[in-house]
Each structure stands twice: as structure tokens, then as C-alpha cells.
C-alpha positions as CSV (number, residue, x, y, z in Angstrom):
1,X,0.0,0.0,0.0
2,X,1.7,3.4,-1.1
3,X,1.4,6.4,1.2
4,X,-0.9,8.4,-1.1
5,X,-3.7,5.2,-0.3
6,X,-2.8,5.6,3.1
7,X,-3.4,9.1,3.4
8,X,-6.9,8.2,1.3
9,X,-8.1,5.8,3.6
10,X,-7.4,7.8,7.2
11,X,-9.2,11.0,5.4
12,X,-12.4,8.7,4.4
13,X,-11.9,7.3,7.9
14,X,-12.3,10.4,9.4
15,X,-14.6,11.6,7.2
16,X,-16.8,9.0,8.3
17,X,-16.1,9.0,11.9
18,X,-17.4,13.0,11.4
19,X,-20.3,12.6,9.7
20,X,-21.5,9.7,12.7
21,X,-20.5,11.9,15.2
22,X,-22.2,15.0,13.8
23,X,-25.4,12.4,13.1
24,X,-25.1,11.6,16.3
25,X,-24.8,14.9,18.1
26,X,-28.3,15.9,15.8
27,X,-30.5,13.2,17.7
28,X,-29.6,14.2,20.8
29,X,-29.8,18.1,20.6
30,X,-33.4,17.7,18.7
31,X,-34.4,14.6,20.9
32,X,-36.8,17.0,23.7
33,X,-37.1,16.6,27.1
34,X,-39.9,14.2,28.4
35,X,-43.0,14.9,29.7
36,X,-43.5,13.2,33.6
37,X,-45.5,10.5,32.6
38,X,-42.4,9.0,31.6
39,X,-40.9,9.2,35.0
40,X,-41.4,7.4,37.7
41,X,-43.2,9.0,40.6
42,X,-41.1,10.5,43.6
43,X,-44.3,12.2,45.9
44,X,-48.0,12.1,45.9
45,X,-50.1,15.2,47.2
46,X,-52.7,17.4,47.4
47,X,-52.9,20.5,45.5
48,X,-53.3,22.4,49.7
49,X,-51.1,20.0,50.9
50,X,-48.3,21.2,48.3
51,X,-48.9,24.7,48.7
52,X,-49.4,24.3,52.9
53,X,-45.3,22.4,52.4
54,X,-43.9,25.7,50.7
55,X,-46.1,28.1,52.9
56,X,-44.4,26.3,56.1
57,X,-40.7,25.9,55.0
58,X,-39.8,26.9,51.1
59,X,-36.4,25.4,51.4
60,X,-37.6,22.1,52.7
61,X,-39.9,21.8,50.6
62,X,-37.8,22.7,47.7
63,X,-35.5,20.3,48.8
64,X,-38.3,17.8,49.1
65,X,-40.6,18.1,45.8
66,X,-37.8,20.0,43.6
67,X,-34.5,18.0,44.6
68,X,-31.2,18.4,42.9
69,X,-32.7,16.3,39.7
70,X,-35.9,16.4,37.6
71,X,-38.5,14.1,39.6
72,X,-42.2,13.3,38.7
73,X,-44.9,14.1,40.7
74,X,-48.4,13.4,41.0
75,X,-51.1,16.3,42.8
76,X,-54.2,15.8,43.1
77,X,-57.0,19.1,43.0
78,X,-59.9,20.4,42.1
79,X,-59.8,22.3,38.9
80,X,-59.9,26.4,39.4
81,X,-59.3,27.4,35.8
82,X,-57.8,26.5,32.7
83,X,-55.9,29.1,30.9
84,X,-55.0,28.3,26.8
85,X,-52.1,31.0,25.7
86,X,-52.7,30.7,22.3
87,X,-50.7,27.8,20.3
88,X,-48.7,27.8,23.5
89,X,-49.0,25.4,26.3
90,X,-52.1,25.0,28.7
91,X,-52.3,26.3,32.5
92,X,-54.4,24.6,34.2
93,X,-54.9,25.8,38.1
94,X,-55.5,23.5,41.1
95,X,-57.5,25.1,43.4
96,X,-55.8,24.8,46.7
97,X,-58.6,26.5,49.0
98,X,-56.5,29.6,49.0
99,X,-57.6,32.2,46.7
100,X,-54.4,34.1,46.5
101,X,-52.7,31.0,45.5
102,X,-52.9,27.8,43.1
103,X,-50.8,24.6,41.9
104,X,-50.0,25.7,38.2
105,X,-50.2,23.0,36.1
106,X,-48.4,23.8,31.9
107,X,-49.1,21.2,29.6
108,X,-48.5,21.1,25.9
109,X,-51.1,21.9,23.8
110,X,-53.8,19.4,23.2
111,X,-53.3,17.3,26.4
112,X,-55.4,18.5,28.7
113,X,-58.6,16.3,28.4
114,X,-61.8,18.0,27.0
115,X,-64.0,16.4,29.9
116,X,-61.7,18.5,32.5
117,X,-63.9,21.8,33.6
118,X,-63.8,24.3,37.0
119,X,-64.5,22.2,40.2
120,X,-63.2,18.8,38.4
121,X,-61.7,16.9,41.2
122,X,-57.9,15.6,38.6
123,X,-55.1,14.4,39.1
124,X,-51.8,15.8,37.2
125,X,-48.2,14.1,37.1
126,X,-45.7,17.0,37.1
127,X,-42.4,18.2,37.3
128,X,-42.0,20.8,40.8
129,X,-39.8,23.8,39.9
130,X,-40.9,25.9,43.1
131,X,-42.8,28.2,44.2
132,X,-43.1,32.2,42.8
133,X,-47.1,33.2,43.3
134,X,-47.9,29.6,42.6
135,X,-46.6,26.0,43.1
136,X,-45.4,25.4,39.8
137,X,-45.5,21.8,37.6
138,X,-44.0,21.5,34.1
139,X,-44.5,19.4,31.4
140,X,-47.6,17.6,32.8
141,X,-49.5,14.8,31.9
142,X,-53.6,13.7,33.1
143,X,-53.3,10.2,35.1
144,X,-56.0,8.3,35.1
């Protein structure tokens, strides 16, 4: 083999190896984040009961329903409102018995179930980032 086939082969070789890698790197920048339905579930509680934990002691309960990693979930509530922003996502708020105050729920658009309505007792599966106004959950999912 002469040394102009050699130089061939390692520049296909690494042209290859580039074009995986690059392929590669695609799929996971484009691959999403998943919704919590696809997690497994770390707390279960009530829309008050959420809102009485971060009333009591924010950073416990940040510690407890937020964590140092993504967890999943599940609060259970009445139904206060359901706000659609457009072609955005979906808020839907848990009434939590306090009127300055709610579990806010985003889901994408078109997954909140058409039977859902103000004073339907639901239950969401959520991810906790804290607490602002509201308790808030992202990337939700119903559960049955």
C-alpha cells in the first residue's frame, strides 16, 4: 500500500467517523425533554397540601418536591381554571382553597382532556420547579 492510499483511507476514515459523530450529536440536541408520565413517581399530594409544604418551610420543601434532579410528581386538586395561551401550552390551576394561591399546572397543547372543567376533582403528574405566586409543575401529563 503506497502512502498516497494511506493518506486516502485515514481521510475517508475520518470523514466518516465525522459525519457519525455529527449524526449523532443531531438526535440528541433535537431529541426533547420528556413529559412526567415517563418518570417514575417520587411524591404524591394534594394541590393544599403542596402549597401548605412551601407556605411552612420553602427550602424544605424545595429540597423535598424540587431536589437536585428532575422528579415526577403526582397532585391531586380540584380544577380552578384553565388558561389556553394561544398555540402555547395549557395552565391549568389546582385550586388549593387559597384564593391568593394555586398549583399551576403547563401542559402542551392538546393534552389536557376535554372532559376537564372548574370544580373537576384531577389528578396531574408533574415536574416541581418551586414556588413564585404559585406552586409550579411542568411538562404535565392527566393520570388516570
Amino acid at each position: 500500500m503506497t502512502q498516497a492510499m494511506k493518506t486516502r483511507t485515514l481521510i475517508i476514515a475520518a470523514a466518516v467517523i465525522a459525519v457519525l459523530a455529527g449524526a449523532y450529536a443531531w438526535t440528541e440536541y433535537d431529541r426533547g425533554l420528556a413529559d412526567a408520565g415517563a418518570m417514575a413517581v417520587a411524591e404524591r399530594v394534594t394541590a393544599a397540601e403542596l402549597l401548605a409544604a412551601f407556605r411552612a418551610d420553602e427550602t424544605a420543601a424545595t429540597a423535598r418536591f424540587v431536589g437536585t434532579t428532575e422528579q415526577a410528581m403526582e397532585v391531586t386538586g380540584p380544577v380552578r381554571a384553565i388558561e389556553p395561551q394561544g398555540a402555547g401550552p395549557v395552565n391549568v390551576l389546582l385550586d388549593t382553597g387559597d384564593d391568593m394561591a394555586a398549583v399551576l399546572c403547563e401542559f402542551a397543547p392538546g393534552t389536557v382532556p376535554d372532559q376537564w372543567a372548574p370544580g373537576t376533582s384531577v389528578t396531574v403528574a408533574g415536574i416541581c420547579t418551586g414556588m413564585l405566586m404559585d406552586v409550579v409543575l411542568v411538562r404535565c401529563v392527566p393520570v388516570e
